[in-house]
Every structure is written in structure tokens, then in C-alpha cells.
C-alpha positions in Angstrom: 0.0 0.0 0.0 1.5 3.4 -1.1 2.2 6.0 2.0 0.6 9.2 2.0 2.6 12.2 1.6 2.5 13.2 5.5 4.2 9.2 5.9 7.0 9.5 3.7 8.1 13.7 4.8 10.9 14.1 7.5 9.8 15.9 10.4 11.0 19.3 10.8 14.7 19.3 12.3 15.1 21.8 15.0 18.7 22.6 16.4 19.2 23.3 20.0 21.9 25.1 21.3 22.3 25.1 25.1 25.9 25.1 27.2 23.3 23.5 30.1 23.1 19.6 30.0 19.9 19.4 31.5 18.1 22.2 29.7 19.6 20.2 26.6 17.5 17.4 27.8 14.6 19.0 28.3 14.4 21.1 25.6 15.1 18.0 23.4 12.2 15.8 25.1 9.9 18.5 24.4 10.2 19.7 20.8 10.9 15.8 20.0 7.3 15.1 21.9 5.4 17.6 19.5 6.2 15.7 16.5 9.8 17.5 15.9 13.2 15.8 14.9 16.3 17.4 17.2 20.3 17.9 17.0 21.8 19.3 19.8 24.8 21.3 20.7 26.3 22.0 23.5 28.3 25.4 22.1 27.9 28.1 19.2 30.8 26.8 18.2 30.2 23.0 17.7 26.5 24.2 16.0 28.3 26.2 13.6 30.7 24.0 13.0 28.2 21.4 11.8 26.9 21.2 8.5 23.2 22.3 9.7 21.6 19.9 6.8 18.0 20.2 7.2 17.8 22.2 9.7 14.6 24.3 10.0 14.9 26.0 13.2 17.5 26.5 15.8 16.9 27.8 19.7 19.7 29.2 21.1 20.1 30.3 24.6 21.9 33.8 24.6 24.2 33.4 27.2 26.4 30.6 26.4 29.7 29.6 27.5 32.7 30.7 24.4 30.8 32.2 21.7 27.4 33.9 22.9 24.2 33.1 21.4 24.2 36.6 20.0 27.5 35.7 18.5 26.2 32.2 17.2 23.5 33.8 15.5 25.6 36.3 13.9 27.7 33.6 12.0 24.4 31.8 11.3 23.3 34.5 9.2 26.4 34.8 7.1 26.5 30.6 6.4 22.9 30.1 6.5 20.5 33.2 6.5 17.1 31.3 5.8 17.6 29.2 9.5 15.1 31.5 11.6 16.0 31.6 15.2 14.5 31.3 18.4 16.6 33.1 21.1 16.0 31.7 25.1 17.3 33.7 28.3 17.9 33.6 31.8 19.0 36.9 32.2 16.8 39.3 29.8 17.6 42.8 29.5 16.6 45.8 26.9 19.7 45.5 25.6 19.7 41.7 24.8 16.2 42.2 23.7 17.1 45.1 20.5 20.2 42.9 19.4 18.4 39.7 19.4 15.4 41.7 17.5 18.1 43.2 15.0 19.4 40.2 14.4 16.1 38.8 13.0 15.4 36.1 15.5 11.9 34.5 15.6 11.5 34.8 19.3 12.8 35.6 22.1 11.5 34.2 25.7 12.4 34.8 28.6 13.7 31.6 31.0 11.7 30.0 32.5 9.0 29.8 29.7 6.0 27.6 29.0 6.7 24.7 26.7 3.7 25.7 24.9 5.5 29.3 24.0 8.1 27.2 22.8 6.3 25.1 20.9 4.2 28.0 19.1 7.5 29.8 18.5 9.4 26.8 16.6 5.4 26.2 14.7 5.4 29.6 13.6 9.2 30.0 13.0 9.5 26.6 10.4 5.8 27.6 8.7 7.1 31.0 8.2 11.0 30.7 7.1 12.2 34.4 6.4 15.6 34.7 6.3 17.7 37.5 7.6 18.3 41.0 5.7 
């Protein structure tokens, strides 16, 4: 019997980038449970230094250890400018808030944050792929 077209597509892959072990974790349980395929990274620098293939999404926390999220995104842009990107925070501040809006990003939310907010954010972010200018 032939599959339908919703059988045979990949789910959307979403990149998480998180210097935190267990928010990794959680993060990863969570977007996996709503029907989501993950990678995840403990630095900016290992995400970018991955090939990103299919990648339709990536969270990154802002205040990671080495390179900052801010940073991360940055080089994103340049190497892959159609990955929109969901920024997450402990430690939100007007500042963080215009760069992170400069930038492009998706979302930003604020630590700690509903995993429904999450959810809607990556929904909304891989139906709505925009690129950066």
C-alpha cells in the first residue's frame, strides 16, 4: 500500500543550542514530543561548526559559555540566512532584547517559559522561514 505524503516527509529538524546539560534534555524531550526531529549542541561553536543539513529551526540560549548566542547567531546569518531563530534567556535585559530583535530572530523568551510558547515559537518559525536581511 503506497504511503501518503505526510508518511513518507521528515519531520522538521530543529537545532538546540544550550551550554546547560539538562536544559539540553529538556528542551530535546519537548520539541521531539510535539512531533519534531532534534540535534543538539552543546556550544555556538560545535552548532556552527556542523553542516546544519536540514535544519529548519534552531533555539539558542543567549548566554552561552565561548561564543554567545548573539554571536552564534551572527555567523548563522552569514552561512545560513534562511535558518530563523528562536533566542531563550535567563538573564533578559533591553539591551539583549534590540540585538536579538536586530538580528532577525523569531523569538525571544524569557527563562523560564511555557513549553507551549516554545512550541508556538518553533510552529510559527518553520511555517514562516524568512531569512535575515
Amino acid at each position: 500500500m503506497p504511503r501518503s505524503r505526510a508518511e513518507t516527509e521528515m519531520p522538521e529538524k530543529v537545532a538546540i543550542v544550550d551550554d546547560e546539560p539538562g536544559v539540553r534534555r529538556a528542551l530535546k524531550r519537548l520539541v521531539e514530543a510535539n512531533g519534531f526531529a532534534t540535534q543538539v549542541y552543546g556550544s555556538g561553536e560545535d552548532f556552527l561548526q556542523d553542516s546544519l543539513e536540514g535544519v529548519t529551526c534552531a533555539i539558542l540560549d543567549v548566554n552561552l559559555g565561548g561564543m554567545s548566542g548573539l554571536e552564534t547567531c551572527r555567523c548563522l546569518i552569514s552561512k545560513h540566512g534562511d535558518i530563523p531563530v528562536i533566542f531563550i534567556t535567563a538573564q533578559d535585559s533591553p539591551d539583549v532584547r534590540s540585538e536579538a530583535m536586530e538580528l532577525g530572530c523569531s523569538a525571544l523568551l524569557r527563562k523560564p517559559f511555557l513549553g507551549n510558547s516554545l512550541i508556538g515559537a518553533v510552529r510559527e518559525a518553520v511555517s514562516h522561514p524568512h531569512g535575515h536581511a
